[in-house]
LUMMISE-671644 format. One line per 4 residues: number of its first residue (from 1); their letters; for each residue x, y, z of C-alpha. Coordinates in nm, 2 decimals, always signed. Layout:
<atoms>
NUM = A = X/Y/Z; ...
</atoms>
This chain:
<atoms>
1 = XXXX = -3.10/+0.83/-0.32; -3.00/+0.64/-0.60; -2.75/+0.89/-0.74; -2.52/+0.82/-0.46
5 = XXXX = -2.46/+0.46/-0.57; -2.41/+0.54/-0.91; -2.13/+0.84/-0.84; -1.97/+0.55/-0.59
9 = XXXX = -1.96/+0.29/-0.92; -1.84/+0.61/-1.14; -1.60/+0.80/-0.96; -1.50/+0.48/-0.68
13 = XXXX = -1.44/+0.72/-0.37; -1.74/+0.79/-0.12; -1.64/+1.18/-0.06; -1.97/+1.38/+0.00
17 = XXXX = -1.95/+1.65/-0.31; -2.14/+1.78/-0.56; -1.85/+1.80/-0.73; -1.75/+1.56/-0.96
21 = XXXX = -1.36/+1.56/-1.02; -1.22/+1.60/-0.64; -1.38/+1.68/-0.26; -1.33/+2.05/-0.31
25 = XXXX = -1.35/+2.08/+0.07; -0.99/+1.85/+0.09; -0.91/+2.02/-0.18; -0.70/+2.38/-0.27
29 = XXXX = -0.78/+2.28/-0.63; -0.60/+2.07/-0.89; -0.28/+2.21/-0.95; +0.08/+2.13/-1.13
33 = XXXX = +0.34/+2.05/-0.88; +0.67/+2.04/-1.01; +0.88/+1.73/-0.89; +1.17/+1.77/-1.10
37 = XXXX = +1.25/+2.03/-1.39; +0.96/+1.96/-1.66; +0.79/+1.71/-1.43; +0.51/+1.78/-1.26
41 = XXXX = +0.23/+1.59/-1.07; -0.16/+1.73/-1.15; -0.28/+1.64/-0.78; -0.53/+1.81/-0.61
45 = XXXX = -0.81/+1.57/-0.54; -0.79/+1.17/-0.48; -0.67/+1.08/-0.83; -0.41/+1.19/-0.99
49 = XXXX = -0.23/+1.22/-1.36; +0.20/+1.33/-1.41; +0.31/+1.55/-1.66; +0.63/+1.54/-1.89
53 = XXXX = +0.75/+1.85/-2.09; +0.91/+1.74/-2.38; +1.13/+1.97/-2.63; +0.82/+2.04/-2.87
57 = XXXX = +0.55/+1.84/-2.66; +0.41/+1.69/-2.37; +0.36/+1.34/-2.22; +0.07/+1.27/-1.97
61 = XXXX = -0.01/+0.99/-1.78; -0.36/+0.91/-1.66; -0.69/+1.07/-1.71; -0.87/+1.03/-1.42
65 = XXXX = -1.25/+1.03/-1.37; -1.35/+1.28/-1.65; -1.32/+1.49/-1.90; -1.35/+1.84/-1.69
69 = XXXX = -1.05/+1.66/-1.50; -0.86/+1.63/-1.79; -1.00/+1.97/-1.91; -0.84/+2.12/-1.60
73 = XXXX = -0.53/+1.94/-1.64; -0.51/+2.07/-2.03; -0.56/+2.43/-1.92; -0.30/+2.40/-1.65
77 = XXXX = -0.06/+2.25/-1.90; -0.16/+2.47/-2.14; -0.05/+2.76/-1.92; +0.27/+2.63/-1.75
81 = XXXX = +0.45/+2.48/-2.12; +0.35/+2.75/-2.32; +0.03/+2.56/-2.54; +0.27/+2.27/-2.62
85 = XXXX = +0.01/+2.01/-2.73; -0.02/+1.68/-2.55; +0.15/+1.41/-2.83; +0.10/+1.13/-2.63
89 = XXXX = -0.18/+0.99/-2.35; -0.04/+0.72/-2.16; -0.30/+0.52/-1.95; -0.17/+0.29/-1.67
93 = XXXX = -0.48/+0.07/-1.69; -0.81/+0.05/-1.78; -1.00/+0.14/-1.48; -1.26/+0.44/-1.57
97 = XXXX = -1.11/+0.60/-1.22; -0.81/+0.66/-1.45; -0.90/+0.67/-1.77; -1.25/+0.81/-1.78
101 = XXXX = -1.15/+1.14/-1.89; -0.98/+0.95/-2.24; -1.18/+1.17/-2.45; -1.10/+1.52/-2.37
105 = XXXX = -0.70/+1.41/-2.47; -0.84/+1.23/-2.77; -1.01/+1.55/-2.88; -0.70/+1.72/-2.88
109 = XXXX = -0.51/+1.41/-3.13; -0.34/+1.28/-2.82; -0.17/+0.96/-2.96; -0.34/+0.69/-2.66
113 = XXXX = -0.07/+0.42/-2.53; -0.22/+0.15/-2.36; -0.06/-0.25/-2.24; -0.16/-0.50/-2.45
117 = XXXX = -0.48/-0.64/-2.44; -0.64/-0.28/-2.35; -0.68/-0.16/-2.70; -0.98/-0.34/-2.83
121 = XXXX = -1.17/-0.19/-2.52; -1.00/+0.20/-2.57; -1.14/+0.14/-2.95; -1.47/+0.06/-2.81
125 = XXXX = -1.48/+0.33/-2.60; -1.37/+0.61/-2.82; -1.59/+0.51/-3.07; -1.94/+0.51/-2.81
129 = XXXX = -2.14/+0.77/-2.87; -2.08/+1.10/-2.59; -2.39/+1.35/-2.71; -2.44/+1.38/-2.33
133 = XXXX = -2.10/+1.46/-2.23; -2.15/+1.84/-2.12; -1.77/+1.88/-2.11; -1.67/+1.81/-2.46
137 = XXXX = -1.78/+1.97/-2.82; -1.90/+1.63/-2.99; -1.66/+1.51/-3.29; -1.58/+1.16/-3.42
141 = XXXX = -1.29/+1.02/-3.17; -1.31/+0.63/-3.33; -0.98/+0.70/-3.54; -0.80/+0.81/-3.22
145 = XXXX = -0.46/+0.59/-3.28; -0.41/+0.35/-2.98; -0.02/+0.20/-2.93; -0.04/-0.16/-2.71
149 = XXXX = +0.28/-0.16/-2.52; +0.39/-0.56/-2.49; +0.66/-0.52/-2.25; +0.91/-0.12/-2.32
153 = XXXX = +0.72/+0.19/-2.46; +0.99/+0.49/-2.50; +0.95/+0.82/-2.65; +1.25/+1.06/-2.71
157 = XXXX = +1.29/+1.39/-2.83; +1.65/+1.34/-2.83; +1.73/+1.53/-2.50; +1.46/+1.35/-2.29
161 = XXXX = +1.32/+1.02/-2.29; +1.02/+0.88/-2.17; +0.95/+0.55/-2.08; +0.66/+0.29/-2.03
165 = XXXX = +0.68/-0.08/-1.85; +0.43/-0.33/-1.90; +0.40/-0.49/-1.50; +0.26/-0.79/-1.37
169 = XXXX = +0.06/-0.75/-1.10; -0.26/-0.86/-0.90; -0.49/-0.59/-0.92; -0.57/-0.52/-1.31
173 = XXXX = -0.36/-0.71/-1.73; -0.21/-0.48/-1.90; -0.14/-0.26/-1.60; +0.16/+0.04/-1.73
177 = XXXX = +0.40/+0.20/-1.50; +0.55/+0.52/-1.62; +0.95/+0.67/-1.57; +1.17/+1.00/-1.70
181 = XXXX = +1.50/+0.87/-1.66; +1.66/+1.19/-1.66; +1.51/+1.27/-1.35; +1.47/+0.92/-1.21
185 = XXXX = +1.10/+0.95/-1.16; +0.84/+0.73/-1.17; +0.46/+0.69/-1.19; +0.27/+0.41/-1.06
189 = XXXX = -0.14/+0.35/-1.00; -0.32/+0.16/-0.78; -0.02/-0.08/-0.71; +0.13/+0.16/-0.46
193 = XXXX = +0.04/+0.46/-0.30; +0.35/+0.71/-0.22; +0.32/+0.94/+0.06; +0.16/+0.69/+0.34
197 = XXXX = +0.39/+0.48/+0.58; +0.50/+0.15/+0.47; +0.29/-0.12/+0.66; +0.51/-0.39/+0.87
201 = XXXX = +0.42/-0.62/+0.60; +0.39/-0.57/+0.22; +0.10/-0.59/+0.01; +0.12/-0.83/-0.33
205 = XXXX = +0.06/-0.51/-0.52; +0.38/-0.33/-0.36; +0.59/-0.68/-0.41; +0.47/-0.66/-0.75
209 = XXXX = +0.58/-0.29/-0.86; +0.91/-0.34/-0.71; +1.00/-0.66/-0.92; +0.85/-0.49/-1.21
213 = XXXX = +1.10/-0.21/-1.16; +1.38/-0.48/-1.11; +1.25/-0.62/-1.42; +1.27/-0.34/-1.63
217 = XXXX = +1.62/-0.25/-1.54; +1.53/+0.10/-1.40; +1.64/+0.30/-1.09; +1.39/+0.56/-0.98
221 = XXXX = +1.47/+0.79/-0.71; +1.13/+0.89/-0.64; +0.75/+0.76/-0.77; +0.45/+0.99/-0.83
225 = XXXX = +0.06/+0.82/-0.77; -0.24/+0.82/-0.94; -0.32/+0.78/-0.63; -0.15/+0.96/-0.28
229 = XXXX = +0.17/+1.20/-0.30; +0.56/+1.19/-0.44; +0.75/+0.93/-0.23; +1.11/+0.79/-0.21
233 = XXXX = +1.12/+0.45/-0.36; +1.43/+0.32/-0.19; +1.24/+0.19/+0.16; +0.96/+0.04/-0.05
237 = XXXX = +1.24/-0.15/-0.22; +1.45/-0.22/+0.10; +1.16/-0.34/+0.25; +1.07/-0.57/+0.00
241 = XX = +1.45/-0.72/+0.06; +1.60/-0.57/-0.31
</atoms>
């Protein structure tokens, strides 16, 4: 009986499956959806992670849960951009929800950027001992190199750019929201969830994401969620009076 608490502590939803990545039975399986040419949201379960191609690499954002997630998401990637290797492992925060499947990216040299403050717990995470772990091949992940965003994290490969913004926020420090200008997308986690109807009145989490995007100077069109669908972002922002 006691496994049931500890999955509900691990994974944080209460679906009923053996399965430990997504409910397969809401589930057609996680699969790359493209939202805009080269960007694509891995959905398919209750948590998700959004992919950027870039010229000679790609750009992911979130692991979620575990590392057969992220080992589904790297073989889906790994299929759609032609075995481009992921460069780059950006995690919105530190919740093991969505960045519990660190290692699997880390195994593959994925540079891991982080907001500041989240590194020294990233170090000591990479650096644990996973003997156990039945969905990686053991190897020493403690030099895994970890950026700390303070406020802007851009990467370019000088026709595409992608963008990180440090936001403040009730829910978790250090928390990251991601954006691909060229194709005015964002990503956020936890601080909203795109696809549901707005409620009459908004929560402190949606306030906060739409003055961190006023903050940062950026006009997205559309936001992708760790958790939840692909939704406009202008009646979020209308609603919030900006």
């Amino acid at each position: 009986p006691y496994q049931w608490v500890l999955r509900r502590q691990f994974i944080g939803p209460s679906h009923d499956s053996e399965n430990p990545t997504y409910d397969s039975r809401a589930s057609q399986g996680l699969r790359l959806t493209e939202i805009a040419p080269g960007v694509s949201h891995a959905a398919g379960g209750s948590h998700h992670s959004l992919v950027v191609e870039m010229k000679d690499y790609v750009v992911v954002f979130d692991a979620p849960v575990s590392d057969r997630q992220s080992n589904m998401v790297l073989s889906a990637v790994r299929a759609k951009y032609l075995r481009k290797p992921i460069k780059y492992l950006v995690l919105t925060h530190h919740h093991m929800d969505h960045a519990g499947g660190i290692r699997a990216y880390a195994a593959e040299a994925a540079t891991v950027v982080v907001g500041q403050g989240a590194g020294a717990h990233f170090r000591r995470v990479l650096a644990a001992p996973y003997t156990l772990n039945p969905d990686l091949t053991a190897k020493d992940l403690g030099g895994t190199p970890i950026v700390e965003v303070a406020d802007k994290w851009t990467v370019s490969d000088g026709t595409r750019e992608v963008e990180a913004y440090v936001i403040a926020n009730p829910h978790v420090d250090s928390m990251l929201i991601g954006y691909v200008p060229s194709a005015r997308v964002g990503f956020v986690t936890d601080i909203w969830i795109p696809g549901p109807a707005l409620p009459a009145q908004l929560s402190p989490l949606q306030l906060a994401l739409v003055a961190g995007v006023k903050k940062a100077g950026i006009s997205p069109e559309k936001f992708a969620g760790g958790h939840g669908g692909v939704a406009d972002y202008a009646p979020l922002a209308e609603r919030a009076g900006n």
